[in-house]
N, C-alpha and C positions, 0 to 999 in steps of 0.2 A: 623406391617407387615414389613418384611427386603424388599427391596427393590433393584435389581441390576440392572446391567448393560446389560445384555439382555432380561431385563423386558422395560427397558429405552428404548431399540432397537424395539419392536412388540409395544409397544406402540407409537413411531413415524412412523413406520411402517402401520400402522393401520389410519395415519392424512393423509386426502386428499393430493396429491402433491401440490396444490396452498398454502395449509395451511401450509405445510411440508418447503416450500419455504418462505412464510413470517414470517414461526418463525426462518429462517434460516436467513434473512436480519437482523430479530430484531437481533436476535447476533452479528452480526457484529456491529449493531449500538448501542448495548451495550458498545462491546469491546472499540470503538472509544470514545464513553460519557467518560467509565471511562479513557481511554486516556488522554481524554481531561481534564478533571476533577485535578488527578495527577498532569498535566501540570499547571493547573491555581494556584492550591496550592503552587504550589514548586516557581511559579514565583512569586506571591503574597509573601510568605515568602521571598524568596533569590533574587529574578530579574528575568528576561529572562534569560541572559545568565546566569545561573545555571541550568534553568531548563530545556535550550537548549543543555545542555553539556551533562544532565541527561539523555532526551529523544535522544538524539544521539546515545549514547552508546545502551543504549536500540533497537534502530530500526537498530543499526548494527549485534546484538545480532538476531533480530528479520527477519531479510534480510537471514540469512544465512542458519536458523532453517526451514522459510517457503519453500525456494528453496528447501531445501533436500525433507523433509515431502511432497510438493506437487511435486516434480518430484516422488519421489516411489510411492507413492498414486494414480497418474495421468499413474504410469506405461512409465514416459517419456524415450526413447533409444536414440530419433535424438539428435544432439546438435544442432540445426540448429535456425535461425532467427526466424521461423515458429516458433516452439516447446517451445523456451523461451516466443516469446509473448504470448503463450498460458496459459503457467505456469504463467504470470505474472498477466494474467486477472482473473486466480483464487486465487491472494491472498487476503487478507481481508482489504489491503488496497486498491487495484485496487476494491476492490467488492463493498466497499463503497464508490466510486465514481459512480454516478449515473447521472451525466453530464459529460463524457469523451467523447474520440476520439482514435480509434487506428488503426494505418496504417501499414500494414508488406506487405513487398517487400522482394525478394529473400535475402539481403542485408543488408537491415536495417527494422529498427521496431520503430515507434514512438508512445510515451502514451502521449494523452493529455487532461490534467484538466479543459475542460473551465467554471464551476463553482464550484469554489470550499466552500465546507458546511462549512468546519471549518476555512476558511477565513471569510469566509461570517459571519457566528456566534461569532465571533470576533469581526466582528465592528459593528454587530446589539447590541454588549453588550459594546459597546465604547470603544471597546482595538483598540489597533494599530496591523496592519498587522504584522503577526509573519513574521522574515526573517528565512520560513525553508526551506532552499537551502540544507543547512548544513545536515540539520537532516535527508532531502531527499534522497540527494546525497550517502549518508555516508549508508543508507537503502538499495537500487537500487546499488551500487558498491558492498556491501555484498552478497547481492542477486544474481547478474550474474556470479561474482568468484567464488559463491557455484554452480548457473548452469554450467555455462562452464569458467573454466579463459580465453580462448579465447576470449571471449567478452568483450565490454565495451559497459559502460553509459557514455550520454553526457548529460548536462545540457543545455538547448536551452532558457529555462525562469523559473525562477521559484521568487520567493521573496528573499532578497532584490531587484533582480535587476527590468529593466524597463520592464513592458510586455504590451500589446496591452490591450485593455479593455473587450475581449471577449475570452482571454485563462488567467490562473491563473499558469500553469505550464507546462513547454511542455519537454520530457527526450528524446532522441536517443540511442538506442539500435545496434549495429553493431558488426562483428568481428573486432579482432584488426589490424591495419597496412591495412583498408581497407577503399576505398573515398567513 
């Protein structure tokens, strides 16, 4: 039996909305496993920093892609502080966070991670805390120059540096040349 893609569509179509939604997280947390997965191989073979330089590129690649894709899809017009946080909590990395924080003011926008899984699963399997500022940073700057170059990210906490014990990453979101 052939099988397409609008047989795919009535059969989702057809799964309860809670169920339609939890196979909608399992993907995400798929996407993320093999994320992570990738990552531990290429550091295992090569170090971190190889597979920090690998997955950069990648999530800047990936920062740029999701902004477009999810402003057309989301139908986004404003460029506004509003409109980017909104865009930002549907991507697949905001989606798989499931311990965050997010604040929007006329002004600014703040996303923050206070447990983070793939920290966390890091040193439950005895690795050291990844320093992904870099990998973040480098994701979230692609990301906003694809919503508006007007804006900018800031980095508030994220690894290496020093953070509190109850956030793991904290980003600012603003127009540019704006306190």
């Amino acid at each position: 039996m052939k099988n397409t893609s609008n047989q795919d569509r009535h059969m989702l179509e057809a799964m309860p909305k809670e169920k339609l939604l939890d196979l909608f997280f399992l993907h995400i947390r798929n996407l993320w496993r093999i994320d992570g997965l990738y990552f531990l191989g290429i550091e295992k073979k090569f170090g971190t920093e190889a597979a920090a330089e690998i997955d950069t590129n990648c999530w800047k690649l990936m920062g740029k892609l999701e902004a477009s894709d999810l402003k057309a899809l989301l139908k986004i017009k404003q460029n506004n502080i509003s409109s980017l946080m909104y865009v930002l909590r549907n991507t697949s990395w905001a989606l798989d966070h499931r311990n965050k924080e997010v604040e929007v003011s006329e002004n600014k926008g703040v996303f923050r991670v206070v447990k983070c899984h793939t920290q966390l699963t890091r040193i439950r399997k005895g690795l050291e805390v990844f320093p992904c500022k870099n990998v973040r940073f480098t994701y979230l700057k692609a990301f906003v120059e694809e919503f508006n170059p007007n804006f900018e990210v800031k980095c508030r906490i994220c690894p290496p540096g020093a953070r509190p014990p109850d956030v793991w990453c904290e980003w600012e979101f603003k127009m540019k040349n704006t306190k």
